[in-house]
C-alpha positions as CSV (number, residue, x, y, z in Angstrom):
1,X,-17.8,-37.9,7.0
2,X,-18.5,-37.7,10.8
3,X,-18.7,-40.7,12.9
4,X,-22.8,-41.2,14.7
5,X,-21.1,-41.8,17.5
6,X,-17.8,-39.5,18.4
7,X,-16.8,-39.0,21.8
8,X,-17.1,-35.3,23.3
9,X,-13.7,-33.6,23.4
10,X,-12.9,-31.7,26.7
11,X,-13.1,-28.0,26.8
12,X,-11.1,-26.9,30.4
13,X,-11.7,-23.5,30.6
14,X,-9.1,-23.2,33.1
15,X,-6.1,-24.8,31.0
16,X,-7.1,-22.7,28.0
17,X,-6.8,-19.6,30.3
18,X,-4.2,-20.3,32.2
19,X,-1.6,-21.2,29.6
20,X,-2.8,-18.7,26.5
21,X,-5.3,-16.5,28.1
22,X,-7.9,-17.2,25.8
23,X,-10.7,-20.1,25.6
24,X,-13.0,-21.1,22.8
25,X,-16.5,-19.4,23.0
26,X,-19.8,-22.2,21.8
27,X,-19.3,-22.0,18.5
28,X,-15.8,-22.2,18.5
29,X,-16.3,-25.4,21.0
30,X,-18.7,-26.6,18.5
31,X,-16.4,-26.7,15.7
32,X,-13.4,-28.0,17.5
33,X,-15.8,-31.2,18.4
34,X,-17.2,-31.3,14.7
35,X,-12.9,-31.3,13.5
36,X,-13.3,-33.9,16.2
37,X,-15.3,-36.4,14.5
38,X,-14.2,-35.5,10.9
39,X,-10.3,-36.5,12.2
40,X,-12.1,-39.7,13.4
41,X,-13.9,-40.5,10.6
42,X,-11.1,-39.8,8.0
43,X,-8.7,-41.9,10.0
44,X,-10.7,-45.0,9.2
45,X,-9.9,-44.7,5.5
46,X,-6.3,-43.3,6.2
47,X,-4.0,-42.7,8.8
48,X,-4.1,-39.1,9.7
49,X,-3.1,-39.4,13.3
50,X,-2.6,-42.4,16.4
51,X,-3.5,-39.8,19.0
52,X,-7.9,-40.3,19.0
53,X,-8.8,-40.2,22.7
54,X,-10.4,-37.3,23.2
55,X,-8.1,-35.8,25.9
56,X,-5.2,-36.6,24.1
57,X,-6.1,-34.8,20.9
58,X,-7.3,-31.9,22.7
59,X,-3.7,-31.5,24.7
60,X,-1.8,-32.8,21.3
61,X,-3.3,-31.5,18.4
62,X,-5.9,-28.5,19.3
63,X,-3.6,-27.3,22.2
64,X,-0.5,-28.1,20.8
65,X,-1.6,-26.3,17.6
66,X,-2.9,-22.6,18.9
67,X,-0.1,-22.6,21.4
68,X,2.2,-22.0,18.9
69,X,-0.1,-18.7,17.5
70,X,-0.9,-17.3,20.9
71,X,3.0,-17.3,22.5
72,X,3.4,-13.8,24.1
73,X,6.8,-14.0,21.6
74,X,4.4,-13.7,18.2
75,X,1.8,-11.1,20.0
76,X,3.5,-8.2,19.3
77,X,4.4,-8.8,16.0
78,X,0.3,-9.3,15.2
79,X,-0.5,-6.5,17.3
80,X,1.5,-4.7,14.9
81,X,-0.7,-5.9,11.7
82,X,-3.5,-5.3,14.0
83,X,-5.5,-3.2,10.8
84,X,-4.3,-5.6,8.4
85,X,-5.6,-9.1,7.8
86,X,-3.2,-11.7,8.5
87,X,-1.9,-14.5,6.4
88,X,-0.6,-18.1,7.3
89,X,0.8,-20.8,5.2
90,X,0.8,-24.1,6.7
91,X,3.4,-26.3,5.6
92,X,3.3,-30.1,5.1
93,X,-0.1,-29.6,6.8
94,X,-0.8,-33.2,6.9
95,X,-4.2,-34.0,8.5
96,X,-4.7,-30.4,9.0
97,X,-2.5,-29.4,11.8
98,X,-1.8,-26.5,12.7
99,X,-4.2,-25.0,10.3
100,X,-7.5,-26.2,10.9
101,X,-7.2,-25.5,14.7
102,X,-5.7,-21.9,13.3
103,X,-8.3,-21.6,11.3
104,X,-10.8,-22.1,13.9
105,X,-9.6,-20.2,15.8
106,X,-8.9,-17.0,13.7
107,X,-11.5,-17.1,11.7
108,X,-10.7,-13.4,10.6
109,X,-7.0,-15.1,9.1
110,X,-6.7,-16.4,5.7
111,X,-4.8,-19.4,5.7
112,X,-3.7,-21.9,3.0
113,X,-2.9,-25.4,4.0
114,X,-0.4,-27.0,1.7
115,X,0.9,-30.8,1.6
116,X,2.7,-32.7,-1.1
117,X,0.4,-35.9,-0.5
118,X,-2.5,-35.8,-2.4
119,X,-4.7,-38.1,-0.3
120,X,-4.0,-35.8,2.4
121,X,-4.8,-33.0,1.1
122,X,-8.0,-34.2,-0.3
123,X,-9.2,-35.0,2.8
124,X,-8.3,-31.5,4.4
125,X,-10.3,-29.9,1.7
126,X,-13.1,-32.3,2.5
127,X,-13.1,-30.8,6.2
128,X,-12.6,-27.2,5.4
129,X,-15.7,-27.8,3.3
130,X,-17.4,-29.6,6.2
131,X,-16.2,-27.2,8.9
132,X,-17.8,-24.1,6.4
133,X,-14.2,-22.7,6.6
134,X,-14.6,-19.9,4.5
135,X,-10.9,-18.2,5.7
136,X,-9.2,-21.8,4.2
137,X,-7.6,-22.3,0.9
138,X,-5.6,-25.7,0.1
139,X,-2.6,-27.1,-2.2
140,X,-1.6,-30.1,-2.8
141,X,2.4,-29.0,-3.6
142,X,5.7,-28.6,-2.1
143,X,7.1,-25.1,-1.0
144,X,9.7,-25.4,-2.5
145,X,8.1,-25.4,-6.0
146,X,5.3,-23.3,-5.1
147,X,7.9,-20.5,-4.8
148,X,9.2,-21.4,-8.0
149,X,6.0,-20.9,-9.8
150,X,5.0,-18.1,-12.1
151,X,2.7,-15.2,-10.9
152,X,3.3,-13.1,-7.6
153,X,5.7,-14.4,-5.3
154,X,4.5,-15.8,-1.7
155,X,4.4,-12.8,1.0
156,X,2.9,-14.1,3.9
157,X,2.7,-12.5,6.9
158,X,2.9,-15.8,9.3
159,X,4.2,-19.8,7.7
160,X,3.9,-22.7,10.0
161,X,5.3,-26.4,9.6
162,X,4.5,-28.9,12.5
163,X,6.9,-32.0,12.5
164,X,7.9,-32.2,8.9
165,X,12.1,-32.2,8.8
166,X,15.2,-31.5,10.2
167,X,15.0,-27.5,11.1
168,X,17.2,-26.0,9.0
169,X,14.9,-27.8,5.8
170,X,12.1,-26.1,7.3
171,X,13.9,-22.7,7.6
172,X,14.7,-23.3,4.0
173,X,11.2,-24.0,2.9
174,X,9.5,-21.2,5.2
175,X,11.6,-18.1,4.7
176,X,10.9,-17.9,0.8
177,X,7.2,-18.0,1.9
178,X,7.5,-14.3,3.8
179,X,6.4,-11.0,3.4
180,X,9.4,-8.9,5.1
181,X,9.0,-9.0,8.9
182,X,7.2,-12.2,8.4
183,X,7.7,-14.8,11.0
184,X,7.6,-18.7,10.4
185,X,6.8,-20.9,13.8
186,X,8.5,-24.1,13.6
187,X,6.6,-26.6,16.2
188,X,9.4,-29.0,17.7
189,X,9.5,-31.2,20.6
190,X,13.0,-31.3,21.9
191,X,15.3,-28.6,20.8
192,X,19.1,-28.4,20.6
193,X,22.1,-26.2,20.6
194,X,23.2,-27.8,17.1
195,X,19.5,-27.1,15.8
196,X,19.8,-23.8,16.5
197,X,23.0,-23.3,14.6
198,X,21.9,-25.3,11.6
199,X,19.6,-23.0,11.1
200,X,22.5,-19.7,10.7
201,X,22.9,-20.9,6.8
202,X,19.2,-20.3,6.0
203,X,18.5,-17.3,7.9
204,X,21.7,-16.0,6.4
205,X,20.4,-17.1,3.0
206,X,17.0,-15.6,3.2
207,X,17.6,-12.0,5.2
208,X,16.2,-13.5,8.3
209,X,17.3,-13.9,12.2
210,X,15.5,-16.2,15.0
211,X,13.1,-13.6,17.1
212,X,12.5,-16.0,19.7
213,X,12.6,-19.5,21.1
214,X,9.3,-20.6,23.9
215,X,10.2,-23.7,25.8
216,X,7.2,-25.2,27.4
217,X,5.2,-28.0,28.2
218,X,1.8,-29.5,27.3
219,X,-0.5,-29.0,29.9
220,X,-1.7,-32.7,31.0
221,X,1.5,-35.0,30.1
222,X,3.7,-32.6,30.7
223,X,6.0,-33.5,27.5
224,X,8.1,-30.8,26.0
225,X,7.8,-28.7,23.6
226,X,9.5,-25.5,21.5
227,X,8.6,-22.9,19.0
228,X,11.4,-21.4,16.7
229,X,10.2,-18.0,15.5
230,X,12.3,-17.0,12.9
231,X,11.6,-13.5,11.0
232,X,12.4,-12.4,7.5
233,X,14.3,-9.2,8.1
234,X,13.1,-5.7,6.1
């Protein structure tokens, strides 16, 4: 499934420091260059994702993706579920972003990765079995049936969606997904007053408020970006 020939992916020690106080140790290097060439080798038989240059897919989709889990806004909520072990749900994980990454990451998390498309999410399980991701589950569903389904509701302690709908849908199809004091991390580019207050009906719905909003930038190209943490109230 990997490609003979894959470019190396960048590892600048300094960006990773600089902007989330953390960087990748070998292994963790070597597995963010093996999701590397499985990304390449799957986008010749689908389209996962234009952006295949190796610095642009270390700023847009490994940067871009553990941003989002290491903002000094979600710290203190982990540090508070420091003894237990954390759960994610990504949403409409497409290609496998933010989750792989996640999963790479924090390989003591248990994460499932869920998309509707079924093509997609065959070829996410394909990696996770690749990678030897043993913290990675997969669905191929929708959140808002999964909630519906029968068994134990969802009580997740983080959700993420990257890029999948207007915000308040994703408020809507995160906030189910919680434990209480849950947070979901919506990944957005621009952000707007009116986003903001589209998103009162669902976090009035679900028993939820917005903990925090980080505005930045991507380290190289300098585009913007937000995180919308939104928490399910007790």
């Amino acid at each position: 499934m990997t490609l003979p020939t894959a470019p190396t992916l960048p590892n600048p020690i300094d960006l990773w420091q600089s902007t989330l106080q953390w960087q990748p140790d070998t292994a963790t290097q070597s597995q963010f260059q093996q999701l590397y060439e499985v990304i390449l080798a799957g986008n010749q038989r689908m389209n996962l994702t234009r952006i295949t240059e190796p610095l642009d897919f270390w700023e847009k989709h490994l940067w871009d993706s553990l941003r989002g889990l290491f903002s000094p806004i979600l710290q203190p909520v982990l540090a508070q579920r420091a003894s237990q072990t954390i759960t994610v749900a990504d949403l409409g994980t497409g290609g496998g972003f933010p989750g792989l990454p996640g999963a790479i990451a924090f390989p003591e998390w248990q994460w499932l990765l869920m998309d509707s498309t079924r093509k997609k999410i065959q070829f996410v399980a394909e990696a996770v079995t690749e990678l030897g991701l043993g913290n990675v589950q997969t669905a191929c569903d929708r959140a808002e049936q999964f909630v519906r389904r029968p068994g134990p509701k969802p009580n997740f302690h983080l959700v993420t969606l990257r890029a999948v709908g207007a915000a308040d849908l994703c408020a809507s199809y995160a906030l189910p997904m919680l434990a209480p004091r849950g947070v979901a991390v919506l990944y957005r580019g621009h952000w707007s007053a009116e986003e903001e207050a589209s998103l009162q009906d669902p976090l009035n719905h679900w028993g939820a408020k917005i903990l925090g909003i980080d505005a930045f930038k991507t380290p190289i190209t300098e585009g913007d970006r937000h995180c919308i943490y939104l928490q399910k109230i007790d």
